[in-house]
C-alpha positions, 0 to 999 in steps of 0.5 A, a space after each residue: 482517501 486519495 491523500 493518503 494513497 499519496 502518503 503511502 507512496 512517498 513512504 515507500 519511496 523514501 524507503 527506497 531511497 534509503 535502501 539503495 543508500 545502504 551498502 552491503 557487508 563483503 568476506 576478506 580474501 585474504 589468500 591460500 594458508 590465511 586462517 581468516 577471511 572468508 575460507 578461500 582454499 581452507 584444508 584441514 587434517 583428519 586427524 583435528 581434534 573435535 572441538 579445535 578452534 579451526 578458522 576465523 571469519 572476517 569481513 566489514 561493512 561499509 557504512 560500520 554497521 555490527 556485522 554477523 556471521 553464520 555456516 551452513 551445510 546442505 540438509 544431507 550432509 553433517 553439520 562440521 563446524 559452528 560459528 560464533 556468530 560475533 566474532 566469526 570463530 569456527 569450530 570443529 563439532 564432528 570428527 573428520 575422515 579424509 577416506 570417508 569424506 575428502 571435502 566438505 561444502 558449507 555456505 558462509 554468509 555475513 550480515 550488517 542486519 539489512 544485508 546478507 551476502 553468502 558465498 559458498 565454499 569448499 574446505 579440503 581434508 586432508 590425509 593423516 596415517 590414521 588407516 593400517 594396511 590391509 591384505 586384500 583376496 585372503 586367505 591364501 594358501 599356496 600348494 609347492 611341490 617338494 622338490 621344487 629349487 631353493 629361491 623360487 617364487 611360490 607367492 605373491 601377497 597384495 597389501 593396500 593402505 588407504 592413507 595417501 603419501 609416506 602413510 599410504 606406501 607398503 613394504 612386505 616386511 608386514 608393516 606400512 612407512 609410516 606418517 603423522 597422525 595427531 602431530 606425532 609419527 605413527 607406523 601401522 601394520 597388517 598381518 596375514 597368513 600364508 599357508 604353503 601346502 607341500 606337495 608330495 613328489 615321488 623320490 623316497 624308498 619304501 620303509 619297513 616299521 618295526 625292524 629288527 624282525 626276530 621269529 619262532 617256530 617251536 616244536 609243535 608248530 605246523 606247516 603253513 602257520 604264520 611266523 610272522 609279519 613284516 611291514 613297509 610303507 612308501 617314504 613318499 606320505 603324500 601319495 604312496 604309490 602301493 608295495 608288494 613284498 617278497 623273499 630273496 634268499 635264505 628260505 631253502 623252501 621252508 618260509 613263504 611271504 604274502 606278497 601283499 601283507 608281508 605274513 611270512 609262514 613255515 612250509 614244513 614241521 619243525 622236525 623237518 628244519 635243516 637249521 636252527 636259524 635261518 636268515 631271510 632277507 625280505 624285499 619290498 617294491 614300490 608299484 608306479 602309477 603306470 604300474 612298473 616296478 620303482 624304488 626297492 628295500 630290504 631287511 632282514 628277517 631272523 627266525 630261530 627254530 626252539 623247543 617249548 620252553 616246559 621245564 624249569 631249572 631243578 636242583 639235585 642232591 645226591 639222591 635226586 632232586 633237593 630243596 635244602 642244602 646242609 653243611 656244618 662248617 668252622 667259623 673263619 674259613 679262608 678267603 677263597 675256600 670252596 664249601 666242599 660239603 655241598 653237591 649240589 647240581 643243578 639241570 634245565 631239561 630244555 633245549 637251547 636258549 630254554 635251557 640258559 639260566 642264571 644262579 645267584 645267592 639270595 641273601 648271602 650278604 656278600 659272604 659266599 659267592 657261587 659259580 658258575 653264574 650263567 649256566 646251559 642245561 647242566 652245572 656243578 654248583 660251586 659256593 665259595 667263601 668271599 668275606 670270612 670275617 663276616 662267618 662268626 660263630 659269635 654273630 650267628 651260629 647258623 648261616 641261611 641263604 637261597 640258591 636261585 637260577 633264573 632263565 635269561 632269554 625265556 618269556 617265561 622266566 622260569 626259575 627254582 630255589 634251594 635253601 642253604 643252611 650252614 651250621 657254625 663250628 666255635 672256635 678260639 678266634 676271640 681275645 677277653 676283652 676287660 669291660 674297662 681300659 682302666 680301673 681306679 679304686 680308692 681303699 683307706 691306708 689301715 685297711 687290714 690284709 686281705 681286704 678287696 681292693 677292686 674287682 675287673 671283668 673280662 669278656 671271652 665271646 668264644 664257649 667252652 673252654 675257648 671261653 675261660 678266662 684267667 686273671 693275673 696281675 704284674 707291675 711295679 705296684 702290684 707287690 702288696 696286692 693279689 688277684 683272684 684268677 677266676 673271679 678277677 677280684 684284686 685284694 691286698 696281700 695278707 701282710 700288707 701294711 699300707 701307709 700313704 705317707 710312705 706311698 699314696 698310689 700304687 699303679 700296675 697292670 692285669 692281665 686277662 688270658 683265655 687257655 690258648 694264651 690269648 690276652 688283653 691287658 687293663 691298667 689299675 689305678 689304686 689311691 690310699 686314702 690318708 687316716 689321721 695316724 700321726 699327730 703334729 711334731 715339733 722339733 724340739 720340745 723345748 725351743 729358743 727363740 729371739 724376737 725383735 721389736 715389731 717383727 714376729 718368730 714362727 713356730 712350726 710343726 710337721 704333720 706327717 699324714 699324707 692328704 688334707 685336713 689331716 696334715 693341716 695343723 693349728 697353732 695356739 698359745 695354751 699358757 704363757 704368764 702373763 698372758 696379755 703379753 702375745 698374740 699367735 696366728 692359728 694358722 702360719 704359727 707366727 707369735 707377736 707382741 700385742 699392739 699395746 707393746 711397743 717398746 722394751 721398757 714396756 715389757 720391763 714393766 710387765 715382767 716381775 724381774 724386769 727381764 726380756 725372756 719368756 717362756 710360753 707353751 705352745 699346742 700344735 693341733 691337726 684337722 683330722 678327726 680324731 684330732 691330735 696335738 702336741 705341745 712344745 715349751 717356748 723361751 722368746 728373747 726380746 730385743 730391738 732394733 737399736 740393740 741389733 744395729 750395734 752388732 752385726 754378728 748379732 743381726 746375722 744370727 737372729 736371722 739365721 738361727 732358725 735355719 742354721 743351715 743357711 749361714 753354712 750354704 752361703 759361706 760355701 757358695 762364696 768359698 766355691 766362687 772363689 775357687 771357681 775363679 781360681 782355676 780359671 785363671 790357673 788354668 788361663 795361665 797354664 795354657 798361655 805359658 805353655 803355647 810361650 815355650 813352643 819351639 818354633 820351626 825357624 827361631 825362638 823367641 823368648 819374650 820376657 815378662 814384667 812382674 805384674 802390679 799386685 792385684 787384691 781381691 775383694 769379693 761381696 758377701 750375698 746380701 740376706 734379702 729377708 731382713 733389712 738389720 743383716 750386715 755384709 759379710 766379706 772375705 779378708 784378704 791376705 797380705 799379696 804375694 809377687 806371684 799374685 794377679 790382684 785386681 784394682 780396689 776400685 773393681 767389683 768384676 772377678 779376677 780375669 786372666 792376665 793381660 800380655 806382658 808389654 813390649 822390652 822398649 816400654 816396660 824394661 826389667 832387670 831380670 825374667 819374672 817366673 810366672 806362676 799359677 795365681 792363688 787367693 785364700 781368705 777368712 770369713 769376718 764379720 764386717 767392722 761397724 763405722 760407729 765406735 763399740 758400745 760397751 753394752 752391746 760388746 759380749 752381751 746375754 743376747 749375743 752369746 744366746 744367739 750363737 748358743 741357739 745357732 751352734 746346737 741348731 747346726 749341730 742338729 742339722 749336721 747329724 739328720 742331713 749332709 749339705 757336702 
């Protein structure tokens, strides 16, 4: 027992030991603004988010025991921060509120697991502008007398931010100055109302309502009844002193005011009035509080003395009152007129303004116009013509409006009516009118004498006689026609023979004219419609023609019928033996060699007698229906080119054999060149020797000329541009004769005028040439061939039928047409 009391206490004694060997753990102080130690001085913003990381415990032990750390806070406040209880790091659990909360005590301790120092300490929270200013003792209302001067203080307002610094300062333009708030400048602001009562001060004069003030006293009004009121008030609205009224002048006893109400009243019968207007002027004056008179008004009052307004305007005819008017009349009057027919008076028995109306046309539409318009008691009524155009007996016969007046100035507006009808006279104010400008009509060119060709219409809108119409009819072209006169039927003459071959349209005029000789004029236009009358014609029944090789001949036939199909004429071969020979274009009259011919020893072998002229008989055919033809005998010579090449005059006759007329128009624009040119250089030199002999007013010199170099003259017959085989034609030129200007052989430019003649010194002569009007002659010669005669082609068949064909073409020609 007593051994082990004795272990006991050496184990506690060694327990002791080793305890005060321990040491115990201790915070850093590690000064203002360090964000680890032991939190000495730590302030944090309000505004630090909840959940920031905000400080760091930090401490040791002296023999490097593990250490913890641990926060506390006493049991009525908030636990703000937590701890991590390794490494020491604080955190925000709790929003702050500098306002609410400026500092926050808490107790840090530090533990080595045997020891465990505490320190308590105190973090500072400081201000962000989290707070907006705030108004305090509202609301407010200020009371500000209205006269009081311009700049004075009415008011003082008292704002206050419960922020510290630049965020708790307040200006009064209702917004604070501003500070940080979550790291960003933040302005917050308040706002108040201000009311400003306006306190009324005594400096207005009294107003009347409802001016300007007009009144009545009508004949059966009495003595005493109200006439009317007028009515004032104080300018002053907010406290309006009371008013009386009362009349200044103009009453002459007859009106009285309640000096109270402003009721003015008539004092004597309406019979006993003076005037029939009277002009009051009523005063109104303010009652001060102590109960003398201050600021004053007046107005006027107009009271008008009238009769009951008991009678409308009435109209009176002739015999008393009347409702309708009548009048006959001609259309058209003039402009201006006065409808003389109508007496018509009009009267209001009322007196005064009662009896002022108005007149007016109702439903006149501008046509007529009254006067006077504005009438007092009694007025003739006058109507006058304002548009005439629009009176027409063809638009209406009968003319229906209302007279109607109308009181101005009444209540009552009484008002009358009349009717107004007037009865249109016709009369002649109309031209016939042709329902057409133009009539066209088409009639076959066999329509026999008499036929109706077309029938024209002319309206006259006047009746009676006004209205007859006669017809006639006059122009170049109306000598074959005739026109009804009543009925405007148009018809050809009874001996008429039309022809539209002579003339297809006929144009004239007609005319329509009522019995005053008013008229309208319509043009006509008549067409003949062509009738296959005449059949197709050939020049000569029996015709002559030459073809060479390769080319065609043409026949050709004139229709005479005026319009297609009938002058339209076909062309066919209806016997030639053999008959495989030639081909015919139907439509052109052209005759060709079938392609199978080519060459004339091919035609020698097809003719029995081995000769080169046929005979074909040819039908010409029109398109009319009925149809007609005629026929015509045909003899073709056939030749080629070889042959014509040998002879131009040959060539120049094939081509000109069927126009005979072409070779005459040729030589006589070559012959009329020629002469052309001759008289101008005649001329040229008339003048130019003529000027040379003037007698000059000083001296005279006499200049004499050289005799000019001959001058030949070549000119180039016109080429013929149809055929390539033709030859040139020019004219032979006679031998030149000292009097003759010829031109170089190389030129091919007309003769021109002479040149001067040269100085003396450089061309002397012997003796004065005469200078003479140039001539140029010469004949027509056919072109001499450069290849030697060839005895076949010289006086050849073909030839001599050629100039045969030529010479009874021209002759033809010459008797049916003068070409000089």
């Amino acid at each position: 027992m007593r051994r082990g009391w004795w272990a006991a206490l050496a184990l506690g004694l060694l327990r002791l030991c080793l305890v005060q060997a321990n040491f115990a753990p201790h915070f850093f102080d590690n000064g203002v603004g360090s964000t680890n130690g032991n939190m000495a001085l730590f302030s944090l913003s309000e505004d630090t988010p909840v959940g920031s990381h905000v400080y760091t415990l930090n401490g040791t032990d002296p023999e490097g025991d593990p250490i913890s750390y641990h926060i506390s806070f006493d049991p009525s406040t908030r636990s703000v921060f937590s701890v991590d209880p390794t490494f020491g790091n604080i955190t925000l659990v709790e929003e702050l509120d500098r306002e609410r909360e400026d500092e926050i005590e808490a107790i840090i301790s530090i533990s080595d697991g045997l020891n465990l120092v505490t320190e308590k300490v105190v973090i500072l929270v400081t201000d962000a502008n989290d707070e907006a200013p705030r108004f305090i003792q509202e609301p407010y209302i200020v009371l500000v007398p209205e006269d009081i001067p311009a700049g004075s203080s009415i008011f003082k307002v008292h704002a206050v931010d419960r922020d510290t610094g630049s965020g708790g300062s307040v200006t009064y333009f209702l917004q604070d100055g501003g500070g940080r708030l979550h790291g960003a400048d933040v302005v917050f602001s308040a706002t108040t109302t201000v009311t400003v009562n306006v306190e009324d001060v005594q400096d207005m004069a009294p107003v009347f309502v409802g001016t300007p003030y007009y009144g009545y006293v009508y004949e059966d009004t009495l003595p005493g009844s109200e006439v009317l009121k007028v009515v004032a008030m104080d300018g002053d609205r907010g406290k309006p002193n009371p008013i009386l009224y009362s009349l200044v002048n103009g009453s002459d006893g007859a009106f009285e005011i309640n000096e109270m109400s402003g009721d003015i009243s008539v004092m004597q019968s309406p019979a006993q009035l003076q005037r029939e207007v009277y002009e009051l002027h009523v005063q109104v004056t303010e009652i001060s509080p102590v109960g003398s008179p201050a600021a004053q008004a007046i107005v006027p009052v107009t009271i008008r003395i009238v009769d009951l307004n008991n009678h409308p305007p009435t109209f009176y005819g002739e015999s008393g009152p009347q409702n309708r008017f009548e009048l006959s009349m001609n259309e058209h009057p003039p402009q201006g007129e006065i409808l003389r027919g109508l007496k018509i008076t009009v009267n209001d028995s009322d007196q005064g303004a009662n009896a002022k109306f108005n007149l007016q046309l109702v439903g006149a539409r501008g046509i007529f116009r009254v006067v006077p318009q504005t009438v007092l008691n009694e007025a003739q009524v006058t109507i006058i013509v304002e548009n005439s155009a629009a009176i027409d007996f063809e638009k209406s016969k009968v003319l229906t409006f209302k007279l109607l007046a109308v009181e101005v100035n009444t209540p009552e507006k009484f008002s009358s009516t009349a009717d107004v009808v007037i009865q249109l006279l016709d009369t002649n104010d109309n031209i016939p009118k042709f329902n057409s400008h133009y009539y066209v009509a088409r009639i076959p060119e066999n329509a026999p004498g008499g036929s109706s060709v077309v029938a024209v219409t002319a309206v006259d809108p006047d009746t009676g006689h006004w209205g007859e119409v006669k017809y006639s009819i006059y122009g170049t072209g109306a000598d074959l026609f005739l026109i009804h006169p009543s009925t405007g039927l148009i018809y050809t003459q009874p001996w008429a023979s039309l022809d539209a071959e002579a003339t297809a349209r006929y144009n004239f005029f007609v005319k329509a004219e009522d019995m005053e000789g008013k008229y309208s004029i319509a043009e006509v236009f008549i067409t003949l419609s062509d009738v296959n009358d005449h059949c197709p014609q050939f020049g000569n029944s029996i015709q002559k023609k030459t073809m060479v090789l390769g080319a065609p001949v043409k026949i050709e036939a004139i229709d005479e019928d005026a319009e297609e199909p009938n002058n339209l004429v076909d062309y066919s071969i209806t016997h030639a033996e053999p008959a495989n020979v030639f081909d015919i274009d139907a439509h052109t009259g052209e005759i060709w060699l079938k392609n199978s011919i080519r060459s004339l020893d091919a035609l020698h072998n097809i003719t029995p007698g081995r000769d080169c002229i046929w005979s074909l008989e040819v039908q010409a055919k029109d398109r009319g229906s009925p149809s007609f033809s005629t026929t015509a005998l045909l003899k073709i010579d056939i030749t080629d080119a070889e042959t014509l090449s040998r002879s131009p005059m040959a060539a120049f006759l094939i081509q000109t054999k069927d126009n005979p007329m072409k070779a005459v128009g040729l030589l006589v624009g070559t012959m009329a060149t020629v002469v052309a040119i001759t008289v101008l250089i005649s001329t040229a030199t008339f003048w130019r020797n003529k000027k040379s002999n003037k007698v000059l007013p000083v001296r005279r010199v006499v200049r004499k000329r050289s005799a000019p170099a001959p001058r030949t003259i070549r000119i180039e017959w016109l080429k013929s541009k149809s055929a390539k085989a033709a030859t040139k034609f020019v004219l032979k030129e006679k031998p030149p004769n000292e009097n003759c200007n010829n031109n170089s052989p190389e030129s091919s430019l007309p003769p021109r005028a002479p040149a001067l003649p040269p100085p003396p010194s450089m061309a002397p002569s012997t003796g004065a040439a005469h200078w003479t009007v140039p001539t140029v002659s010469g004949s027509l010669t056919p072109q001499q061939s450069q290849l030697p005669p060839n005895p076949k082609t010289m006086g050849s068949p073909v030839q001599s039928t050629l100039i045969s064909e030529l010479k009874q073409k021209f002759e033809k020609s010459m008797h049916s047409k003068a070409y000089f």
